[in-house]
C-alpha positions as CSV (number, residue, x, y, z in Angstrom):
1,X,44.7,35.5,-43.6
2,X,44.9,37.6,-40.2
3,X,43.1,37.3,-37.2
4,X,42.1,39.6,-34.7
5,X,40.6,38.5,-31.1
6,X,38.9,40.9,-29.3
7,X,36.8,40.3,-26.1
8,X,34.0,42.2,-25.3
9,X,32.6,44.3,-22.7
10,X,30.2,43.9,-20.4
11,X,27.3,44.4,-22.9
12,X,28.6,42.7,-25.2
13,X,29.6,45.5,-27.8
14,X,32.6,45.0,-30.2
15,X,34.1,46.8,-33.0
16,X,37.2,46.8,-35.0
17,X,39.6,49.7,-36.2
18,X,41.5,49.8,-39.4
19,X,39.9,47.3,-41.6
20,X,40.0,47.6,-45.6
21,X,36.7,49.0,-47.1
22,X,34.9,46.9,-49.1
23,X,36.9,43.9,-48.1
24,X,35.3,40.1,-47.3
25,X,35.6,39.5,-43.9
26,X,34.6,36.1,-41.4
27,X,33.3,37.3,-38.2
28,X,33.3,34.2,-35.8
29,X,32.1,34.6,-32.0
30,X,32.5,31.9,-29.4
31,X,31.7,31.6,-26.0
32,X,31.6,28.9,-23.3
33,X,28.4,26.4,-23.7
34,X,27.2,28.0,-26.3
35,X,27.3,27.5,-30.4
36,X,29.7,29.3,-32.6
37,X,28.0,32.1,-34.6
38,X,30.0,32.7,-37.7
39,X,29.2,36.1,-40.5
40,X,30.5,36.5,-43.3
41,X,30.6,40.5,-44.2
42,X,31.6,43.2,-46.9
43,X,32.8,46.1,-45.2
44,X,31.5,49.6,-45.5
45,X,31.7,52.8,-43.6
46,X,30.4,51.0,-40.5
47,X,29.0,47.2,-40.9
48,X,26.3,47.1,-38.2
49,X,25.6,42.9,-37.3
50,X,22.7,43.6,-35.3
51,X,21.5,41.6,-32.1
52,X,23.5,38.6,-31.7
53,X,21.9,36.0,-29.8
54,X,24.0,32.7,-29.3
55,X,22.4,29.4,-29.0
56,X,23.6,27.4,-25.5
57,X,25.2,23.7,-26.4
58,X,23.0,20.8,-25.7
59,X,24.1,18.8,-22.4
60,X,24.4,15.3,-22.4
């Protein structure tokens, strides 16, 4: 298994080069007081995720 970090920009936009088509992939984004978001996705030409909104943590 490989795994690739990327941070993103300002507006939050990401993307990755060179991946296998049609290949299983785990996308898992993570951020600072909020919850993990994890896809699972079959590449194609381009694999579009759509708007991403993550969920803040509970404080205790």
């Amino acid at each position: 298994m490989a795994i690739l970090i990327y941070r993103t920009i300002f507006f939050g936009d990401f993307g990755f080069e060179g991946l296998k088509k049609n290949a299983n992939y785990t996308v898992l984004i993570k951020a600072p007081g909020y919850k993990p978001c994890r896809f699972n996705i079959r590449t194609a030409n381009n694999t579009y995720l759509g708007r991403i909104v993550l969920k803040r943590r509970k404080r205790f």
